[in-house]
MARVOTOR-542327 format. One record per atom (N, C-alpha, C): x, y, z; residue in three letters. Coordinates in steps of 0.05 Angstrom, whole numbers, plus 5000, padded with zeros to 4 digits. Layout:
BEGIN
XYZALA...
# end
This chain:
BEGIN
600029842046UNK600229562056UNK599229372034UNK600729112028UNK599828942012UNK598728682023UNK597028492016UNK596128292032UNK599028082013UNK600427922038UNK601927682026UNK601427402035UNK601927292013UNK601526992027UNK604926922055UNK604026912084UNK605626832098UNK604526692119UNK606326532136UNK607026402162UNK607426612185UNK606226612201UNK608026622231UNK608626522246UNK610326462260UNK611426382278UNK612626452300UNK609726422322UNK610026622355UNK613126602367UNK614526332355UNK616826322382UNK619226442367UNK618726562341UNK620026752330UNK622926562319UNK625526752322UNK627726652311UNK630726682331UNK632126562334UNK634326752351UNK636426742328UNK637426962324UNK639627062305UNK642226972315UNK644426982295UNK648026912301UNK648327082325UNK647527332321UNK648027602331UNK646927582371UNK645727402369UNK644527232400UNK642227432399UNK641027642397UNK638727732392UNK636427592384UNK634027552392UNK631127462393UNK629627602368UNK627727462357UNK625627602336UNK624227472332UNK621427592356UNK619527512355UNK617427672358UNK614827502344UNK614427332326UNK615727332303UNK616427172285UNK617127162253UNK614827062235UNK615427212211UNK613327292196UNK614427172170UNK614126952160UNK615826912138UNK613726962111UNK614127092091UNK612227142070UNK613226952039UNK611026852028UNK612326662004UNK610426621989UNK610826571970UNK609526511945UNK611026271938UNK608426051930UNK608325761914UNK607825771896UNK608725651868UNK607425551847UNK608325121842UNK606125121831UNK606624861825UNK604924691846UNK605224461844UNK603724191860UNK604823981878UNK605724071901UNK607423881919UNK606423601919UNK608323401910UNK608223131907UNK607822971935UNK605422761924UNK604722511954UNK606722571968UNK609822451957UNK612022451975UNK613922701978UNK612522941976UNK614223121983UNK616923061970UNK617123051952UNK619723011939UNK620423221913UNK618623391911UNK619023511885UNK619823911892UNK620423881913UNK620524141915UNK623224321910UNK623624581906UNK625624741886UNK625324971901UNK626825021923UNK627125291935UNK628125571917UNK627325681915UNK629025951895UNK629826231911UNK631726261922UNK632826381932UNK633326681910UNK631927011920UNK632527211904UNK634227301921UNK635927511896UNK636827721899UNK636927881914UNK639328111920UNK638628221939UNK636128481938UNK635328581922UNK632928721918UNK630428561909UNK631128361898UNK629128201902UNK625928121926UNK624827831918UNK622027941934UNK621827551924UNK619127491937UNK618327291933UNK616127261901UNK616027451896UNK614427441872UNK615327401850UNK617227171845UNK618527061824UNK617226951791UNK614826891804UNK613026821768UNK610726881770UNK610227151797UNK607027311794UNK607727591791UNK605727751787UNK605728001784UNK606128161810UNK608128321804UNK608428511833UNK606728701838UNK606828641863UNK603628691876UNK603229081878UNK605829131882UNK605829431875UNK607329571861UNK608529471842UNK610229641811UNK607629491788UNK606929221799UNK605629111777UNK605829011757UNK608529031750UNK611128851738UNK610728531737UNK610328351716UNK611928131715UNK613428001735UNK613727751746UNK615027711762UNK618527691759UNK619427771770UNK622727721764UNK624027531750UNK623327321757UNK623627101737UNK621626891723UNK619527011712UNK618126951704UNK618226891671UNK620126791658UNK621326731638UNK622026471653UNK622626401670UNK624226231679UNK622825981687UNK620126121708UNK619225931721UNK616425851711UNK615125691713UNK611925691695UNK611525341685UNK609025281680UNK609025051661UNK610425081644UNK612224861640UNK613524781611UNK617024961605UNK616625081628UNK618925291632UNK621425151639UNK623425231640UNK627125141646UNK625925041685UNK624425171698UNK623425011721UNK620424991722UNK619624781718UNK617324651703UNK615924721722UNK613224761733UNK611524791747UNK609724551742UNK609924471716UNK608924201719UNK608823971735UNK612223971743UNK612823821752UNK614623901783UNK615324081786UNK616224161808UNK615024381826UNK614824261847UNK613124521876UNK615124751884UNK614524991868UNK616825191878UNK615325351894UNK617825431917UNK616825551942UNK619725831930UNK618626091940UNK620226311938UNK619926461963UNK621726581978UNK621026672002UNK621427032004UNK621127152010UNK621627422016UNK623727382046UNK627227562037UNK628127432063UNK627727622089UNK628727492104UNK628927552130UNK630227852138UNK629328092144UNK630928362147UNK628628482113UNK627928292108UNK626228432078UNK624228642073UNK622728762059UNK619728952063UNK618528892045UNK618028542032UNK615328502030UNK613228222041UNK613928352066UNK611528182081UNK613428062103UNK615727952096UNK618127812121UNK618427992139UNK619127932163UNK619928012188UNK621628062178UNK622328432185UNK623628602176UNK623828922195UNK626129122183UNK626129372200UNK622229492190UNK621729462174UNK617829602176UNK615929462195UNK617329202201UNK615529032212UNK614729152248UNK612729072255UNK612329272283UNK613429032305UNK614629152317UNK616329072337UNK614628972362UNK614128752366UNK612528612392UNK612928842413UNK609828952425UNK610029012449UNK610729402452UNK610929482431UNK612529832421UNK609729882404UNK608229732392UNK606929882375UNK608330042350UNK610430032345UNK612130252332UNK613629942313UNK614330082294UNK615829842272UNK619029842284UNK621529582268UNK621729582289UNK625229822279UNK625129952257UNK626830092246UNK629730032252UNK631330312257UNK635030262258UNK634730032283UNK632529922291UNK632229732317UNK633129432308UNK632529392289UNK632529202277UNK634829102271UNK635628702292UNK638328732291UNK639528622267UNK642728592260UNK644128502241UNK644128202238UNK643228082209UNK642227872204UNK644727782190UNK644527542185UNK646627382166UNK645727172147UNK646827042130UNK645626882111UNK645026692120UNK646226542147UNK645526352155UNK642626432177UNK641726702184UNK639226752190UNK637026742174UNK637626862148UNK636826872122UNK634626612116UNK637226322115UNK636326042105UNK635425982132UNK635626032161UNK633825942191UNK631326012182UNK631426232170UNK628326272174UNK626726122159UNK627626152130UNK626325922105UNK626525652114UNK627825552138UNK627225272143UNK625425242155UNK624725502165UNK621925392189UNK619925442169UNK619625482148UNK617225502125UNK617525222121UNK619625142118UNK619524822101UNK619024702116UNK620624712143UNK619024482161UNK616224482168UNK614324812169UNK611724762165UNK610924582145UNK612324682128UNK610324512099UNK610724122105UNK612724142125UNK612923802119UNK614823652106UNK616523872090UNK618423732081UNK620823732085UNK621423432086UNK624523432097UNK626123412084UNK626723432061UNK628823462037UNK627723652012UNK629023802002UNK628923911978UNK630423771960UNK628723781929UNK630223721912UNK632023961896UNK631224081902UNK634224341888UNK632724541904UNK635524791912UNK635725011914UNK636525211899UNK635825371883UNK637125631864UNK637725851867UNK638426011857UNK639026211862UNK641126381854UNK640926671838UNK642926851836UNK643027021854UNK646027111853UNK648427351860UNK646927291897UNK646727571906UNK645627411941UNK644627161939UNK642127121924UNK640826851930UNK642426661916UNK644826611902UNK646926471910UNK648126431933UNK648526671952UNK649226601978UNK648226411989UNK645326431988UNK643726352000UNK643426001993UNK643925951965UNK643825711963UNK646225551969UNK648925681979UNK651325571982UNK650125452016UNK649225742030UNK648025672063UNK646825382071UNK644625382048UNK642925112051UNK644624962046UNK646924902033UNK647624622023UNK650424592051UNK651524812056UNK653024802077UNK652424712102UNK650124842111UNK648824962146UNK646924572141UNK645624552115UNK643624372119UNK644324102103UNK646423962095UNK647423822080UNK645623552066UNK644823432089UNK642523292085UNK639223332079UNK639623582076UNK636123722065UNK636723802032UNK638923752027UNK639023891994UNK640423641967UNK638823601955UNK640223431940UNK641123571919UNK640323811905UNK641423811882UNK641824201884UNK643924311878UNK643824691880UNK645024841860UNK643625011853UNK645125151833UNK645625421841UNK649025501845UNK649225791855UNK650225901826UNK649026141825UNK648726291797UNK649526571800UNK652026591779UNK652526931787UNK653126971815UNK654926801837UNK655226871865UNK658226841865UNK658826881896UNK661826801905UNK661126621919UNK663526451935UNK662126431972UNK663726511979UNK664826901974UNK665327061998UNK664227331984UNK663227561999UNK663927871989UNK666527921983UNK666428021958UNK669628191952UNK669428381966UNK671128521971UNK672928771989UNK671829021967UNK672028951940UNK670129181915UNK667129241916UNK665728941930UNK663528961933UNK663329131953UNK664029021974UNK663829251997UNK664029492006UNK665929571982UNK665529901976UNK663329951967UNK662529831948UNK660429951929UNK658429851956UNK658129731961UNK655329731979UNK655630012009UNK658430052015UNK659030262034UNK657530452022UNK658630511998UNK657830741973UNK655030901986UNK653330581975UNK651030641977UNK649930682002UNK650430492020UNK649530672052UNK649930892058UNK652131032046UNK654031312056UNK651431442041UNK649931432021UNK648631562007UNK645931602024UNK645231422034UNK642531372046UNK642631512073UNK645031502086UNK645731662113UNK645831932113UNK646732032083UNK646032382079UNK644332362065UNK642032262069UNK639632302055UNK638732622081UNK637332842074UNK636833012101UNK635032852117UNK633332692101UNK630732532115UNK631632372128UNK634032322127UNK634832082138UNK634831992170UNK634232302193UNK633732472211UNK635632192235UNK638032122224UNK639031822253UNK637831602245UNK635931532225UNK634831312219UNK632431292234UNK631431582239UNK628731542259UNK626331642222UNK626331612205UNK625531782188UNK622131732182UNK621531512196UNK618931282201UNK617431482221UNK618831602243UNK618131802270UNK616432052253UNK618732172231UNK617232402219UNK615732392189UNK615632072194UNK613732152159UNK614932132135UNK617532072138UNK618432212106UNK620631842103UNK621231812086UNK623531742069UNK626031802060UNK628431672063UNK630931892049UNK630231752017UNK628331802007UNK628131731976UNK631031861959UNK632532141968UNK634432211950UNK635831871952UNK636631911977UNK639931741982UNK639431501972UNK636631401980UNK636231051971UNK635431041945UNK635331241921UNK635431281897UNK637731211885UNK639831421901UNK642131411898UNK644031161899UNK642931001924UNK644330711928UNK642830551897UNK640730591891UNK639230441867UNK641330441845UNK642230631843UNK642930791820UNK646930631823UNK648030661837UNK650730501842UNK650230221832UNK647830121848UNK646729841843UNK647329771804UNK645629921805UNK644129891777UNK647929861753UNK649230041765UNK651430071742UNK653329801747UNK652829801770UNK654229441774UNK653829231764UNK650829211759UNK649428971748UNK649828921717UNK650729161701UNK650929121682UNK654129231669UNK654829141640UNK657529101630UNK657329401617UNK659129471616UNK660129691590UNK659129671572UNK660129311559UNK658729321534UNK655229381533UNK653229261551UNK651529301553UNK649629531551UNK651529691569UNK650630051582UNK651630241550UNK653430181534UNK654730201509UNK652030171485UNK651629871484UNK648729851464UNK646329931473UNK646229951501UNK643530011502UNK643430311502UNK645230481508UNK644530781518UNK646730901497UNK649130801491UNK651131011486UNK651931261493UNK652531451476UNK652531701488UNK650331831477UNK647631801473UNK645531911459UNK644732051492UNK643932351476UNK641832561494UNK640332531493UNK638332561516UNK634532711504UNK634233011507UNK634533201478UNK634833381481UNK632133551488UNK633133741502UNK630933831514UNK630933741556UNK631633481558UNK630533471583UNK630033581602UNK628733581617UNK628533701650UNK628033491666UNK628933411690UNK627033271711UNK624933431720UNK623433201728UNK620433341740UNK621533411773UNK619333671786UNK619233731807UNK619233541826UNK618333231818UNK617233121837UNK619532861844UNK621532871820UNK623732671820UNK625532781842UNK626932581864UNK627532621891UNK630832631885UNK632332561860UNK635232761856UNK635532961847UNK631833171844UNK632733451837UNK633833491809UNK634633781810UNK634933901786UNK638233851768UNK638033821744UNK640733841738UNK640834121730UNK643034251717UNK643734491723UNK641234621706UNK641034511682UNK639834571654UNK640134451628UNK639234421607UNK640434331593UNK639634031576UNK640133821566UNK638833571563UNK639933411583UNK639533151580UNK639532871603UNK641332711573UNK643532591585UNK645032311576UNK642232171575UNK641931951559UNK639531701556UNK640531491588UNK643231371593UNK643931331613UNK642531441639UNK643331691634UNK642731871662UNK639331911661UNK637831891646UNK635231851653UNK635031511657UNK635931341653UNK635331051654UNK636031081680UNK638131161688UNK639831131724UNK636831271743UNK635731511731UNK635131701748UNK631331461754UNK630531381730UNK628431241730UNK628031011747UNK630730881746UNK631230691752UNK630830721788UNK632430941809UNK632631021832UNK630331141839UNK628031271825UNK625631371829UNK624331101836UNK624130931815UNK622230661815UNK622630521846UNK624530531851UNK626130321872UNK624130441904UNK624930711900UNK623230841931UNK621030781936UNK619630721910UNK616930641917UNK615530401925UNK617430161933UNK617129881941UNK619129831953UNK621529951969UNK623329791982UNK624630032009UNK624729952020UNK625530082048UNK628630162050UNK629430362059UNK632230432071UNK633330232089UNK631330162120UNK633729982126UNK632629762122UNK631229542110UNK631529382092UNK634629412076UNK634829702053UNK637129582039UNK639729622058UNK640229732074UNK642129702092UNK642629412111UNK640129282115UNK640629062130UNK641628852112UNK640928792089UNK640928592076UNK643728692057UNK644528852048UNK647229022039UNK649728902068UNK648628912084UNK650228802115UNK651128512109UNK648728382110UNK648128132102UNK650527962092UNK650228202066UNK652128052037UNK654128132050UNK655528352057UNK658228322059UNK659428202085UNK658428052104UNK658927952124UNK659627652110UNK658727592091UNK658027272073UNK660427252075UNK663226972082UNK664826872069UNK664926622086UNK665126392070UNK664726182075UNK667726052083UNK668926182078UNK672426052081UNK672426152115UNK671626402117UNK672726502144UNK672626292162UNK669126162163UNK668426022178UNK669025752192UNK671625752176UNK673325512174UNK676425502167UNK677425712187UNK679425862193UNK680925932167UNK679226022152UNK680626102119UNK680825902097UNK680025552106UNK679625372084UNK676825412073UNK676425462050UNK673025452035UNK673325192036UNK674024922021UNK673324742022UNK673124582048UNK673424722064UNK672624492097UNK670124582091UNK669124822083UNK666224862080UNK663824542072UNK664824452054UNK663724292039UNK664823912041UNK666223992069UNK666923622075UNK663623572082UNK664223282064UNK662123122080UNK659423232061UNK658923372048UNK657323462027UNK656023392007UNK653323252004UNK653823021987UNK651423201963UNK651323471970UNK649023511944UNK651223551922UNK649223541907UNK650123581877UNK650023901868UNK652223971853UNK652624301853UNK653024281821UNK651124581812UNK651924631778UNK652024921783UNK654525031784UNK654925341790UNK654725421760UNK653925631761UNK653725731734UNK655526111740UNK655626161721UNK657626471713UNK657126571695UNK657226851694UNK656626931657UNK659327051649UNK660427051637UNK663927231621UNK663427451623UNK661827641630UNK662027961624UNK661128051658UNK660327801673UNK659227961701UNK661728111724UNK662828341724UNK664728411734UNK663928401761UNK662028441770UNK661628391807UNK661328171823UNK661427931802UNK661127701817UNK662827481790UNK665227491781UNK666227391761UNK666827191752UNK667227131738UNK667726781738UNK669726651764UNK671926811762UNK674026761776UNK672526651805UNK670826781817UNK670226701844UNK668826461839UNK667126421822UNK666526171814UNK667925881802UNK670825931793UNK672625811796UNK673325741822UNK673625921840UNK674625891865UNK672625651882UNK670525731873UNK667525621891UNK668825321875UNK668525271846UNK668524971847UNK670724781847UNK673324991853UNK676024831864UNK675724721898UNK674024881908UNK674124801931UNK672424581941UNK670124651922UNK668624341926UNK669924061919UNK671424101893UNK672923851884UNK675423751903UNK675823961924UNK677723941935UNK676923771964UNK673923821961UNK672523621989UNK670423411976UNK671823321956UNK671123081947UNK668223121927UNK667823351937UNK664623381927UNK663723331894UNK660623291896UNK660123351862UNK659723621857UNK660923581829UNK659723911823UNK660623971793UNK659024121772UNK659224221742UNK659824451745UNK661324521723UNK661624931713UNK660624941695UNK659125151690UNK659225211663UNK659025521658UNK661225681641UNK660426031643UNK659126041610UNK657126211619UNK655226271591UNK656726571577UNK656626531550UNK658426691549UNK656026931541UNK656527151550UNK654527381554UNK655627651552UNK655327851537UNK656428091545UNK654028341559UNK652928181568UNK649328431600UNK651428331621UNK652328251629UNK653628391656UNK652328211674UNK653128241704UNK651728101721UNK648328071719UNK646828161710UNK643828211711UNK643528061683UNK645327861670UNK644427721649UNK643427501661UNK642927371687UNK641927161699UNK639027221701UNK638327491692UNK635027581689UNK633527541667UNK635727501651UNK634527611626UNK634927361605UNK633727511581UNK634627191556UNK636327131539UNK636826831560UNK639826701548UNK639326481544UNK638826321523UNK638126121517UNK640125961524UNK643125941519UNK644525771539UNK644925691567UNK643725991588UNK642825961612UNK640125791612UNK638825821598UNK636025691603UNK636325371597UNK638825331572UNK638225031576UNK639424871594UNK642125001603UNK643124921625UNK641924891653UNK639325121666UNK637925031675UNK636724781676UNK634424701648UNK633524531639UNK634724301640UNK637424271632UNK638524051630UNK640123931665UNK640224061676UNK641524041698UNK639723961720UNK636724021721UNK634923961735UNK633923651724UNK633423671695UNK632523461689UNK633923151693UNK636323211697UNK639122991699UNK638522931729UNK638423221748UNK637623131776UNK635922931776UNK634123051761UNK631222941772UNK631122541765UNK632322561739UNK632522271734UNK634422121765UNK637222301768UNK638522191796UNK636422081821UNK635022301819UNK632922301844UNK630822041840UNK630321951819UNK627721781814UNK625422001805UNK625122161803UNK623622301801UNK622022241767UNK619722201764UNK619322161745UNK618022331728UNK617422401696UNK616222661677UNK613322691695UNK611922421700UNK609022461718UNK609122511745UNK611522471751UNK610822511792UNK608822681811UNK607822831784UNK606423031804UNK603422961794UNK602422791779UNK599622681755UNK598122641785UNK598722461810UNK596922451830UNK597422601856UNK599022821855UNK599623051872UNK596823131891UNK597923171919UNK596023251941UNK595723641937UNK
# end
């Protein structure tokens, strides 16, 4: 168990799905100095394996925060000057009301119990954080690949709470490719043996193989050929063995591909901070996402009447979330009058280059917040007499 900074909220949440969840437990991490006028705040919406610990140390790998390159004094999102709130989402396992979370009234967590959430449950919940905090507008929302979803939700579901959003590395729908690959990975986690019906909490154990295994699909998505090419090639570690204690077992004999120990490291690390149905609920999540459906197959009715300001960003080498859908995303806004910038960074890391360092991602950040911020009134001091 980890101690997190969160909210509860006894009268809980009611989901799309008409289902109740209560109490809700929303878990988040702040950095920065919320302004007199509540005007300086920057929602950051993670990933789907992601967590709220965006520019602190993880509380149990111990790791750097995810984007902690990113966010900080003096950083592409200034902490100087902007109050960032990060949330852990909703269906999540670190700290959010989630399948670990114990189920009002059972004593027992609330497992395969736990019902099917959606993005627009996702951003319900993070509004009742914000409306604790008091504030009634954000000045930007962010966010890559899911937490792109997530920032399309807010600007859609909440139009007048968002002035300025950046969806990064997203669609606003699941591809039909994605959805295999996320099937993939469930199918993996369901023949886990541990997996005992999804009761696996009842006997103690974990399907660590299968949700290794879903890690491991993950992981080859996120990154390009070219990437998986320079970093690994076809180099062995001769000699290898896995250890007894690694949960995909033995290979026949023989050495390990450099790859195939990065994959195998990679799905070990994962079991030890993130839950089975956690990644099944939130894997749900995403592929339920399309914003056109909702509006009998037009995306841009999505965005009538929409007055934030949008800087979608893309990288050239991300094959799971490609430029092309990001084309799509900002024809449709221009098509409902809306504002909105492109810009694709040209990158050959693959989708998971929105992690990492790209100095043309970072100034585009920089520059795209800072232009808001002038829009907004917002000034370099706004935060010098901060509450």
């Amino acid at each position: 168990m980890v101690e997190v900074q969160s909210i509860t909220f006894p009268e809980g949440i009611t989901l799309q799905c008409g289902e109740k969840v209560a109490p809700l437990r929303v878990a988040h991490q702040t950095y920065g100095t919320l302004s007199p006028k509540r005007d300086n705040v920057i929602v950051i919406c993670h990933a789907f394996t992601g967590d709220q610990y965006v520019a602190s140390p993880h509380p149990v790998t111990g790791k750097p925060g995810w984007w902690s390159r990113m966010v900080g004094p003096g950083l592409p999102i200034d902490t100087d000057r902007f109050f960032v709130i990060c949330t852990n989402v909703l269906g999540g396992c670190m700290g959010t009301t989630g399948p670990t979370s114990e189920r009002a009234g059972t004593g027992r967590p609330w497992g395969k119990d736990f019902p099917p959430v959606t993005m627009h449950d996702i951003v319900a919940a993070q509004v009742k954080l914000i409306d604790h905090f008091g504030i009634d507008r954000l000045f930007a929302v962010i966010g890559g690949s899911m937490g792109g979803m997530q920032v399309l939700t807010w600007a859609t579901d909440y139009p007048d709470r968002v002035f300025a959003a950046m969806p990064i590395a997203t669609s606003p729908f699941q591809s039909a490719q994605n959805i295999a690959f996320n099937e993939v990975s469930r199918q993996a986690i369901y023949g886990d043996p541990n997996w005992h019906g999804g009761d696996y909490q009842a006997h103690g154990v974990i399907p660590a193989r299968g949700l290794a295994v879903a890690r491991m699909v993950g992981h080859i998505t996120y990154l390009s050929e070219e990437a998986l090419t320079r970093k690994f090639g076809r180099e062995i570690r001769p000699g290898t063995v896995p250890s007894s204690g690694d949960p995909l077992s033995a290979l026949p004999f023989g050495g390990m591909f450099q790859v195939e120990s990065y994959l195998r490291y990679q799905g070990s690390n994962f079991t030890r901070r993130f839950d089975a149905h956690s990644y099944l609920t939130i894997s749900r999540a995403m592929d339920f996402f399309d914003l056109g459906s909702e509006h009998e197959g037009n995306l841009s009715a999505a965005f009538r009447g929409v007055k934030t300001r949008f800087c979608v960003v893309s990288f050239s080498s991300d094959w799971l979330f490609p430029t092309s859908r990001s084309r799509t995303l900002v024809r449709a806004i221009n098509q409902a009058g809306g504002h909105v910038s492109f810009v694709e960074i040209d990158s050959d890391r693959g989708h998971d280059a929105f992690l990492l360092e790209e100095p043309d991602f970072d100034r585009t950040i920089r520059g795209f917040l800072n232009g808001m911020a002038r829009q907004a009134g917002l000034s370099a001091g706004e935060c010098d007499n901060a509450v």
